[in-house]
N, C-alpha and C positions, 0 to 999 in steps of 0.2 A: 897454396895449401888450404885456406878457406873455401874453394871452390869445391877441393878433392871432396873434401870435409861433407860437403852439401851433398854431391849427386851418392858417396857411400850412403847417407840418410835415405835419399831417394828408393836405390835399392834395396834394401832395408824394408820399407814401406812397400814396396810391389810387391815384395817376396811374403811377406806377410799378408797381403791382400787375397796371392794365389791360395795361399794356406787355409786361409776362410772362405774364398771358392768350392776349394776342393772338398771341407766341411760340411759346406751346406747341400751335397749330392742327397736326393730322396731316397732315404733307407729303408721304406715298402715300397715291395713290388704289388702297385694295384692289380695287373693283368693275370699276374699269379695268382693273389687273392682271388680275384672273382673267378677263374677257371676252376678253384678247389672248389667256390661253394655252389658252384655250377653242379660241380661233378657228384656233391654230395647230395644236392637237393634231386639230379637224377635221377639217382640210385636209392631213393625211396621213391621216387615217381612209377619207375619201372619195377617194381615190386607190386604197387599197390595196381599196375595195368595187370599184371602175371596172373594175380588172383581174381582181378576182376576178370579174365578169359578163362578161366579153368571152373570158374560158377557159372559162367553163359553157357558152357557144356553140360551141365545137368540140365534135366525136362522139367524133374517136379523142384517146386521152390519150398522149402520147409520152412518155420517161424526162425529158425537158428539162421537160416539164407539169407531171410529178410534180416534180419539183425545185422548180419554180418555186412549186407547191400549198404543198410545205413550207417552203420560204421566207418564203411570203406567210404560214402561221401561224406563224411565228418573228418576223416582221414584226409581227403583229396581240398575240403575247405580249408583245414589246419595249414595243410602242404604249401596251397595258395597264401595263406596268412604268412607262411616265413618266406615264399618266396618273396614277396613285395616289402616284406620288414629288410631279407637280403638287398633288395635292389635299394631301398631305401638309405641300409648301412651302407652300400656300395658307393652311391651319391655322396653322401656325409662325409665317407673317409675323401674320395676325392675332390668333393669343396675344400676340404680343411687341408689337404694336401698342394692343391693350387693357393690357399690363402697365408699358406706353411712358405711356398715358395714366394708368393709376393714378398711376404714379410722377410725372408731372407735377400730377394735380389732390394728391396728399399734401404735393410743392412748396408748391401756392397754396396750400395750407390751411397749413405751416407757414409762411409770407408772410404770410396773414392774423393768425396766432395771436402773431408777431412782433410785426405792426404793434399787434394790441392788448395785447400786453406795453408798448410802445413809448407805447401812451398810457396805459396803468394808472400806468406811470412818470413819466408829464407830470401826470396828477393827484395823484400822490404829490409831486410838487415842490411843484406849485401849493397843495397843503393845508398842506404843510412852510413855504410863503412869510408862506402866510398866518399860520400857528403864529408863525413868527419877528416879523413885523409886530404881531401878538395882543404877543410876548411884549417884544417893543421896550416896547410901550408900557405893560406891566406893567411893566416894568423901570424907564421915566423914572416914572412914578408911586412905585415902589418907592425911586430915589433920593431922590424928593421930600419924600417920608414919612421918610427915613432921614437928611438935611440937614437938617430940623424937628426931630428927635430930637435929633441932633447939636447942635443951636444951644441945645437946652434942656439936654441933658446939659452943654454949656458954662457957660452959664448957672450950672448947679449945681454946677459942678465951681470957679466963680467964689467961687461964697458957699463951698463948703467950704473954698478956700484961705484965704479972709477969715478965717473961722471957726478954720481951724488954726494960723494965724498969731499970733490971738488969745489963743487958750488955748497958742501955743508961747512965748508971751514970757511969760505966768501961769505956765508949766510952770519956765522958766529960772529963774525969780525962785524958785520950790518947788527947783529942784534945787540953786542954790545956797546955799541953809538946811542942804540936806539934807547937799551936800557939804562944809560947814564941818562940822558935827556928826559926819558921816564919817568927817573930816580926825581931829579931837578922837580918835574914838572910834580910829580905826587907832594912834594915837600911843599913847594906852593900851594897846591892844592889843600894840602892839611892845616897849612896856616890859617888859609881863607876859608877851609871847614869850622876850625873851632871858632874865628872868629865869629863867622854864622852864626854855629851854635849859644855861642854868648848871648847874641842879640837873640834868636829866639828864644832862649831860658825865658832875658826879662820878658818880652812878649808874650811867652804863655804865665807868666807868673801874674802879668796884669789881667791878661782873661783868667785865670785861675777866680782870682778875685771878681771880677764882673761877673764871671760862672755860678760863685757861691752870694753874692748878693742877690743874683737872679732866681738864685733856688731859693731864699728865705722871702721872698717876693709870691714867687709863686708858690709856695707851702700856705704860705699867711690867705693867700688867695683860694687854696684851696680850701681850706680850713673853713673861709668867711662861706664858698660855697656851699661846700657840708650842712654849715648851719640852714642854709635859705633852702637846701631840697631837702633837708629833714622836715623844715616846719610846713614846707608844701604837702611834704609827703604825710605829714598828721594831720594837715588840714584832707588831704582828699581822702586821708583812712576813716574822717569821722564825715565827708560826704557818701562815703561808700557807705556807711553805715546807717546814715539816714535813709538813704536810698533803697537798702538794702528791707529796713525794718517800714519803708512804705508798698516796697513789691509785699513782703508778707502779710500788714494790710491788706490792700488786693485782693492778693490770692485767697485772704482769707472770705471778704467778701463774696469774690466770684466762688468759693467752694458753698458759701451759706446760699448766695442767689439758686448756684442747679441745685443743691439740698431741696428748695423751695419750690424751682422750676419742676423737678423730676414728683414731689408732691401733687403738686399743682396739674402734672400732667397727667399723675396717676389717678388723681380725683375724678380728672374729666372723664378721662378713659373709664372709671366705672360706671359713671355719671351715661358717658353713652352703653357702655353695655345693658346697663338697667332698661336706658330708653328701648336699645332692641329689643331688648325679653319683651318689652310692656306691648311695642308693635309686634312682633310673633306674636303672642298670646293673643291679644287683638285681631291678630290675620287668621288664625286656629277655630277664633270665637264664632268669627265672619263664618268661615267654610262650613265649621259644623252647624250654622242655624241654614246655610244654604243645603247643604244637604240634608239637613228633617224637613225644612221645604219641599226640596224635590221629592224626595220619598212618599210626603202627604199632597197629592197637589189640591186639597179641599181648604187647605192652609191657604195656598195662593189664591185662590178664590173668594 
């Protein structure tokens, strides 16, 4: 039934296919067209030939002749203008017509390449049906196999209960041995616990005591410490202070020395300046007696 099912689709899609063939047939006739505008652009052709031989049979040419001469080649330049704009439309309709037609057969061929997408997809089910059908029936097999298993894993899960039950009442009959002798053996055990415990009560009660004379031991010791690093420690607060109040000396010192130095330096430093001025003025003195010399040389003489 799924099969029928498929190639109906099939035909279905072909018959739809012709139908858009048969659509896309070219609905102007180009060869018709161009014989009309043949026949048109003629028949003013041969009109304007008519009258141009019926003025080559007059002698005399009148000014109205000549007009009429150039007219008729304004006439025959026009005629040329539509003829080549005609040839021109002619080309144009038939590009668009061939590219009318590409663009419908690229149509059918995507329509075509469609439809057999459209079936690649129906055999991809149909192989998927079949898979599922394959896998159905691996699968009731596979239950069938896995319910035999089951009924044997029962089976054995039957004798192990049997089995556990057996050795669980062997096991009870062993544990209650064991827990009488347990029982025995704890009661021992707790006699010889508190006994213990007695003996370490008094044992900690004697360190207890050696614990607390060792603290009032060491308190009194710390105490006596306290004192000897307090008195250390106001002994070095009043060497810190000495020491402290002789750096300020010092400093104070070394601040009055460069107070004095920086004096002392500044005095000299005028002390030389002055000297220079006295040697410039001196070097100024020199040059300008040399030159009233050189100026007068009755002087040097």
């Amino acid at each position: 039934m799924k099969k029928n099912k498929k190639k109906i689709i099939l035909n279905i899609n072909l018959k739809k296919l012709k139908k858009i063939k048969k659509k896309f047939i070219p609905q102007i006739n180009i060869s018709r067209l161009t014989k009309k505008i043949k026949a048109n652009l003629d028949l003013s052709y041969l009109k304007s030939k008519k009258n141009k031989k019926i003025k080559k049979l007059k002698n005399v040419k009148t000014t109205a002749q000549l007009r009429a001469k150039q007219k008729l080649k304004e006439q025959i330049l026009k005629q040329k203008k539509r003829e080549k704009l005609a040839k021109a439309q002619i080309v144009k309709a038939r590009n668009q017509e061939k590219q009318r037609l590409k663009d419908e057969e690229l149509k059918i061929k995507r329509q075509e390449l469609k439809i057999k997408e459209e079936e690649l997809k129906l055999k991809i089910a149909d192989q998927k049906l079949r898979e599922q059908g394959e896998q159905r029936l691996q699968d009731q097999e596979q239950r069938k196999k896995d319910e035999e298993k089951r009924i044997r894993l029962e089976q054995k899960r039957l004798r192990d209960v049997e089995h556990r039950i057996r050795e669980a009442s062997e096991k009870r009959v062993r544990d209650e041995s064991q827990r009488l002798r347990d029982e025995e053996k704890r009661i021992r055990d707790n006699e010889e616990r508190q006994r213990l415990e007695a003996d370490q009560r008094v044992k900690d009660e004697e360190q207890r005591k050696r614990d607390d004379e060792q603290r009032v031991r060491d308190e009194e010791e710390k105490r006596r410490l306290d004192v000897l690093q307090k008195i250390k420690d106001e002994e070095k607060q009043i060497k810190d202070d000495e020491t402290r109040k002789k750096n300020e000396i010092e400093q104070q010192k070394i601040r009055e020395w460069e107070v004095k130095f920086d004096e002392e330096r500044k005095k000299r430093d005028e002390e030389q300046y002055l000297m220079e001025e006295e040697l410039k003025e001196k070097e100024d003195e020199r040059r300008r007696k040399l030159d009233i010399n050189f100026k007068n040389p009755d002087k040097i003489n």
